[in-house]
C-alpha positions in Angstrom: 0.0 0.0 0.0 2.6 2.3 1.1 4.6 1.7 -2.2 1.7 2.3 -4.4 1.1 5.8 -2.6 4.8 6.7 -3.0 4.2 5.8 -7.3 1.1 8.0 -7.3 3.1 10.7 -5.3 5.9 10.7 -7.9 3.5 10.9 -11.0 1.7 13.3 -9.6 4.7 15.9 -9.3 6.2 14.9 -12.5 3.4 16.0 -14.1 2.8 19.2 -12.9 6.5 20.0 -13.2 5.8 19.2 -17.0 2.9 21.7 -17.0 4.5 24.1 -15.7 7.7 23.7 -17.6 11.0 25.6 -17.4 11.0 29.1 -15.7 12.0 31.6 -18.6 15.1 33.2 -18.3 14.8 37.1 -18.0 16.5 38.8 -21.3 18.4 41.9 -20.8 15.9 44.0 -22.6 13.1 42.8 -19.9 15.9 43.2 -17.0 16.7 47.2 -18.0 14.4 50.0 -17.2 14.7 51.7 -21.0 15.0 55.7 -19.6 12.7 58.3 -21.5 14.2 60.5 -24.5 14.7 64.2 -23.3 13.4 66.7 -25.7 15.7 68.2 -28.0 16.4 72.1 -27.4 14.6 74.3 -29.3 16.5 76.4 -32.2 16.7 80.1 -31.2 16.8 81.4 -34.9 14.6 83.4 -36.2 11.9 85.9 -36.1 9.4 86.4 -33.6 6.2 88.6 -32.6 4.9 89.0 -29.3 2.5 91.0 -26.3 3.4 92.1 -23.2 2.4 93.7 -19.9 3.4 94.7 -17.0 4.0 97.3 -13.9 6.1 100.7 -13.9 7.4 103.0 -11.3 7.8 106.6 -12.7 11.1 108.1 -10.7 9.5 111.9 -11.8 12.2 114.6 -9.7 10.6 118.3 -10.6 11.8 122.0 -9.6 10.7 125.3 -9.7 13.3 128.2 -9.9 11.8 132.3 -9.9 13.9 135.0 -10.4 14.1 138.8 -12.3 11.5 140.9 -9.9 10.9 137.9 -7.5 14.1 138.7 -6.4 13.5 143.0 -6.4 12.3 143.5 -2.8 11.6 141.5 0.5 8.4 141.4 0.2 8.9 140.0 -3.2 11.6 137.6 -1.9 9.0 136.2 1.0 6.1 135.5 -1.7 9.0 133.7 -3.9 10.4 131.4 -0.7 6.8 130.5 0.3 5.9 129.4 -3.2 9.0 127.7 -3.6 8.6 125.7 -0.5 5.1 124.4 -1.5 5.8 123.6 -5.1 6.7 119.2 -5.1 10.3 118.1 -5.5 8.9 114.9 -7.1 5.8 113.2 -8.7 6.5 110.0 -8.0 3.8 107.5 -9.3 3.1 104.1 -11.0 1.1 102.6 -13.2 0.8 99.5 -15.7 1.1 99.3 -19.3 0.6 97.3 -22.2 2.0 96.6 -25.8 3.4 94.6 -28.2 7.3 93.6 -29.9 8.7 92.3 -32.8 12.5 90.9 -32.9 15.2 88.6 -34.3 17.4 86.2 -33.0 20.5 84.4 -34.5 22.0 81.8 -32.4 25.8 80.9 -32.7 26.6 77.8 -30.7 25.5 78.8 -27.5 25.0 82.8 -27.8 22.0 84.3 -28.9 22.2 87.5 -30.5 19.0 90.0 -31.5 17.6 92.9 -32.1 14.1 93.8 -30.9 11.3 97.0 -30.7 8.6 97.5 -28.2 6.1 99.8 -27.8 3.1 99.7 -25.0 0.6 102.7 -23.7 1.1 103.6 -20.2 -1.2 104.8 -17.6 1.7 106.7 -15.2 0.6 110.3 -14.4 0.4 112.2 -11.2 -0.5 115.7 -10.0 0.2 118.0 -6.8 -2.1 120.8 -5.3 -0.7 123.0 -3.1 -4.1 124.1 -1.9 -4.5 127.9 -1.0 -1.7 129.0 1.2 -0.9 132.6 2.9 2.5 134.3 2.8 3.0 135.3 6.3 5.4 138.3 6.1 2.7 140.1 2.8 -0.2 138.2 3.8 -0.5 137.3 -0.3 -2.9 133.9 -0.9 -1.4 131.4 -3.6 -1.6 128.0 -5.4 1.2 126.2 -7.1 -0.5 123.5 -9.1 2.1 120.9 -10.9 1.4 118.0 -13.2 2.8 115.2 -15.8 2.0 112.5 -17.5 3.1 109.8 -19.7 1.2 107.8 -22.1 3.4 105.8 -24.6 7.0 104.4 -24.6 8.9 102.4 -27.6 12.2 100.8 -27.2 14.8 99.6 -29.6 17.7 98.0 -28.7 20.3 94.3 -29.4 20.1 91.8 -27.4 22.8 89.3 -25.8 21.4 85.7 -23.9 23.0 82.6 -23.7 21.4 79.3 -24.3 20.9 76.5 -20.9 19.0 74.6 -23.8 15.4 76.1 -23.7 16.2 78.5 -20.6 17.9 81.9 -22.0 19.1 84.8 -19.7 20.0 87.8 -21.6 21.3 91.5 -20.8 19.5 94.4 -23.2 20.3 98.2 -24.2 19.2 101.1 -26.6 16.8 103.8 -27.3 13.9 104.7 -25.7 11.1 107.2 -26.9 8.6 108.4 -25.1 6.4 111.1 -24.2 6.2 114.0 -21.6 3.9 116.5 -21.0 4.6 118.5 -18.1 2.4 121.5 -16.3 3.4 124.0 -13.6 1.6 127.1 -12.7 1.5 129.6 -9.8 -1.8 131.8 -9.4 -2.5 134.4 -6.6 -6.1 135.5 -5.5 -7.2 138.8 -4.3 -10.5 138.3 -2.5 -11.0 135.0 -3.9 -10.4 135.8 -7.4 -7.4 135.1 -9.3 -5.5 138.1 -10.5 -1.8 136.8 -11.1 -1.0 133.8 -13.3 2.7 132.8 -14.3 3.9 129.4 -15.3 3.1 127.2 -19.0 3.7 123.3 -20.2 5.5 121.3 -22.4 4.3 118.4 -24.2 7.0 117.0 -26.2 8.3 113.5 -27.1 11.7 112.9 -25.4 15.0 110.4 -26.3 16.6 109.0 -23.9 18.3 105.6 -23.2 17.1 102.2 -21.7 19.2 98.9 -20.3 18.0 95.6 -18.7 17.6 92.0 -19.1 15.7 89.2 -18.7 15.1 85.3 -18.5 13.4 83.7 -21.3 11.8 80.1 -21.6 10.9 78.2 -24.8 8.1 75.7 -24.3 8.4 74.2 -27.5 9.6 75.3 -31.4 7.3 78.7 -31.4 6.0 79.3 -28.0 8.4 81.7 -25.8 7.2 83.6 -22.1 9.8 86.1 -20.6 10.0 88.0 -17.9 12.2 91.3 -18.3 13.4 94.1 -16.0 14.6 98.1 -17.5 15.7 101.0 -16.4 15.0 103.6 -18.9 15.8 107.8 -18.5 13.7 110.3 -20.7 16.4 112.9 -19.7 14.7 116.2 -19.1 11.9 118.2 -19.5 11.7 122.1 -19.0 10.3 125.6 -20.1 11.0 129.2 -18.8 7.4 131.1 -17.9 7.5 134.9 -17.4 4.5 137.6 -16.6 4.4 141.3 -16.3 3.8 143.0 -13.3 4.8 145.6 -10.6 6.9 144.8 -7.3 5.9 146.2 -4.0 8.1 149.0 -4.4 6.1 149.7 -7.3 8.6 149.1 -10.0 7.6 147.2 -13.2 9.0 143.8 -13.8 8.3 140.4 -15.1 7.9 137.9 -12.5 10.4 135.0 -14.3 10.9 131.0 -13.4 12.0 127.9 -14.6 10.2 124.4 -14.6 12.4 121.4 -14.2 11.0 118.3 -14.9 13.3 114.7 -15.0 11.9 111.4 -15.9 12.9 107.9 -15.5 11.1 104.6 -15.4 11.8 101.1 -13.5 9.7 98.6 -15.9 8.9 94.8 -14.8 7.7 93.3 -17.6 6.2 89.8 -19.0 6.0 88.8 -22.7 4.2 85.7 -24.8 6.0 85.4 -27.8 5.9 83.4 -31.1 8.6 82.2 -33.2 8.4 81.9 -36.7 
C-alpha cells in the first residue's frame, strides 16, 4: 500500500512540473528599465512677434526756480520762498502698461544675439495741489499747481542671452522714446479771485536711453514667455514762464521762473512670444 502511494506521489509531481515547464530566463531587454528621450532644445533662430504687460514705477524729480522781480524787494523775496517751498520736489507714481514687440534672433553655438522693438501705452501720471496757502510776512494767498503725465513708450535696442537649452538669460540696451507732457503754474487771489498767473507746459516727445535684461523660456519650437526688467531715462523736460507786473516798491517787472522736470522709469515686464 505504502509503495503504491509513494508511485502515485511521484506521478503526480512529474506531471505538474511538466505543465509548468522551465522558468523563462529574463532577457536583458526585460531586466533594464529603458529611460525616457529628453526633448531636443529648441532652435533660437529666427523671427518672432509677441505681447506684453506689466507694472512701472515713474522716478518723476521736478523744480521750480523764480527770479528777475521775484528777487527785487523783501516782500517779493517772502512770496517767492513760500511758493517755492510748497511747489513738489517729485511726482513720484506708478502705473501698468501694455503693448506689443517684434524681434530677431540668431543663435551661434550657445549665444544668442537680436535685435528687438517695443512699444506699449502707459497709464503713469500724477499731480500736486498746493491748496491755498498765505504768505506770512505780505499776507499774499497762492496756489502752485504741478502735473505730468506719460502715455506711450517704444524701445529699440540688441540683445545678448546665452542658451541652458530652452532656458535663455540675456542683458539688453538702446533707445527709448517716449512722451512728456509737463504742467506748472502759480496763481495768486485777491479776495477770492485770481488776478496773477505765471507758469506754462510742455508736451513733447523725449529720447533717452534704456538697459535691462531678462530670462526667457521656450516651451516648444514657437511658443516663448519672458520676464524682463529696465531701467530707462527720458532725460529732461523744461520751459522758462515769465509775466508782467509791478513789485511792491512799485517798480515794473516780469515775475520770471524755470520748470524742471526729470523722468525715468523702472519697468517689470512679461511677454508671450511666437517664433516663426
Amino acid at each position: 500500500m505504502k509503495r503504491k502511494i509513494l508511485i502515485l506521489a511521484i506521478f503526480s509531481l512529474t506531471t505538474a512540473l511538466g505543465y509548468a515547464g522551465p522558468e523563462p530566463l529574463p532577457s536583458g531587454k526585460e531586466m533594464k528599465e529603458i529611460a525616457p528621450t529628453p526633448p531636443p532644445c529648441s532652435s533660437w533662430t529666427g523671427f518672432y512677434f509677441g505681447a506684453l504687460g506689466g507694472y512701472k514705477f515713474g522716478a518723476t524729480d521736478t523744480d521750480l526756480d523764480l527770479f528777475d522781480a521775484w528777487n527785487a524787494d523783501p516782500l517779493d523775496r517772502a512770496d517767492r520762498d513760500s511758493i517755492l517751498s510748497e511747489s513738489p520736489s517729485n511726482l513720484n507714481t506708478s502705473g501698468g502698461e501694455v503693448g506689443g514687440l517684434v524681434g530677431y534672433n540668431y543663435q551661434w553655438n550657445k549665444w544668442v544675439f537680436g535685435l528687438e522693438a517695443s512699444g506699449a501705452y502707459l497709464w503713469l501720471d500724477d499731480s500736486d495741489n498746493s491748496g491755498f496757502f498765505t504768505v506770512p510776512a505780505t499776507g499774499d494767498v497762492y496756489t502752485v499747481r504741478t502735473s505730468f503725465e506719460t502715455h506711450y513708450l517704444v524701445a529699440v535696442g540688441p540683445r545678448i542671452g546665452y542658451a541652458f537649452c530652452n532656458w535663455m538669460p540675456y542683458v539688453t540696451g538702446g533707445l527709448a522714446i517716449g512722451e512728456v507732457d509737463f504742467h506748472q503754474h502759480i496763481t495768486q487771489f485777491f479776495g477770492g479771485v485770481p488776478f496773477f498767473d505765471e507758469g506754462g507746459s510742455t508736451d513733447e516727445t523725449r529720447a533717452g536711453w534704456m538697459v535691462g535684461g531678462g530670462l526667457e523660456y521656450a516651451f516648444n519650437v514657437h511658443w516663448r514667455v519672458r520676464a524682463q526688467y529696465q531701467f530707462v531715462d527720458l532725460g529732461e523736460s523744461d520751459f522758462f514762464h515769465s509775466t508782467p507786473g509791478t513789485t511792491f516798491l512799485g517798480t515794473p517787472g516780469d515775475y520770471s521762473g524755470h520748470s524742471r522736470l526729470e523722468l525715468r522709469e523702472h519697468n517689470a515686464s512679461f511677454a508671450l512670444m511666437y517664433k516663426f
